[in-house]
Steps between C-alpha positions, in 0.01 A plus 500: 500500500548884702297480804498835711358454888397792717550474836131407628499112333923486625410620893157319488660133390802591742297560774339116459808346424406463110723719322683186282173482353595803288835316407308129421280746280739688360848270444657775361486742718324874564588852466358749751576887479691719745204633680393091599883479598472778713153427640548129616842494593632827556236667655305127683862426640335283737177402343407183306659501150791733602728165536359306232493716265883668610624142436292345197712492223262431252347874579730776286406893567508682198437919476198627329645760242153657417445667795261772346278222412562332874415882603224500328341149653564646880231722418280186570702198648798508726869537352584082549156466292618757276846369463392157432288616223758683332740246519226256359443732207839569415634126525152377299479280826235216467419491822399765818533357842268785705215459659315852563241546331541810359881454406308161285290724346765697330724225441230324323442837254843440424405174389785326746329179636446535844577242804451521849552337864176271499611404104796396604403313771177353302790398201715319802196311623448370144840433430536273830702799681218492748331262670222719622392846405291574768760494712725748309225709426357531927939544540437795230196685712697440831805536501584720203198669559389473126138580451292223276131569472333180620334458133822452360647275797225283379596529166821398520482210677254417227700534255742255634226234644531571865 
């Protein structure tokens, strides 16, 4: 299976200490593009993800070669966004890992199945990965600072009986 990650879902799980969830998802590994390289490790040197991501070797960077159509996306998401999405499209990836709305939008058009953070972590809780989403998910709005309407807090733990 080709999985492509931006780097909002790899920084966000870094920054609670969840990033192997990606890997117990996804055995095989993930591809991100140059731009998520760049973004989470070159240019958030000392910022969660920068190590984890530097040293995972399960992650492999791979270059977009369309960059007219990668051009062409920046118009309306950032370049990571945009990268991912090209590299999605060109390796007939299965799965997105991103998690702005906008960015889902169009990789969704594309008809690439999208995944984010609070899947992930909802597919870990499930899978006994997690003993307790609420906890991950209150780590998520504090500490990484990731923004969960309280509707959907609800509905995720839910989903998973808690």
């Amino acid at each position: 299976m080709i999985v492509i990650a931006d780097a909002s879902v790899l920084i966000s799980l870094s920054t609670i200490g969840r990033i192997g969830i990606i890997r117990d998802r996804f055995p095989d590994g993930i591809l991100i593009p140059s731009a998520v390289w760049k973004e989470v490790v070159e240019q958030g040197k000392e910022r969660p993800g920068a190590k984890e991501v530097a040293s995972a070797d399960w992650i492999t960077v791979r270059q977009v070669e369309d960059s007219r159509f990668v051009q062409y996306l920046t118009m309306g998401i950032d370049e990571g966004e945009a990268e991912a999405i090209g590299l999605a499209r060109e390796t007939n990836a299965q799965v997105i890992l991103i998690d702005e709305r906008d960015a889902r939008d169009v990789a969704k058009g594309l008809g690439i199945q999208v995944l984010g953070t609070i899947g992930l972590l909802i597919w870990a809780k499930r899978a006994g990965k997690l003993k307790n989403l609420k906890h991950e998910l209150d780590n998520l709005q504090e500490l990484a600072k990731f923004r969960v309407s309280a509707e959907l807090y609800q509905l995720c733990l839910e989903e998973v009986g808690e």
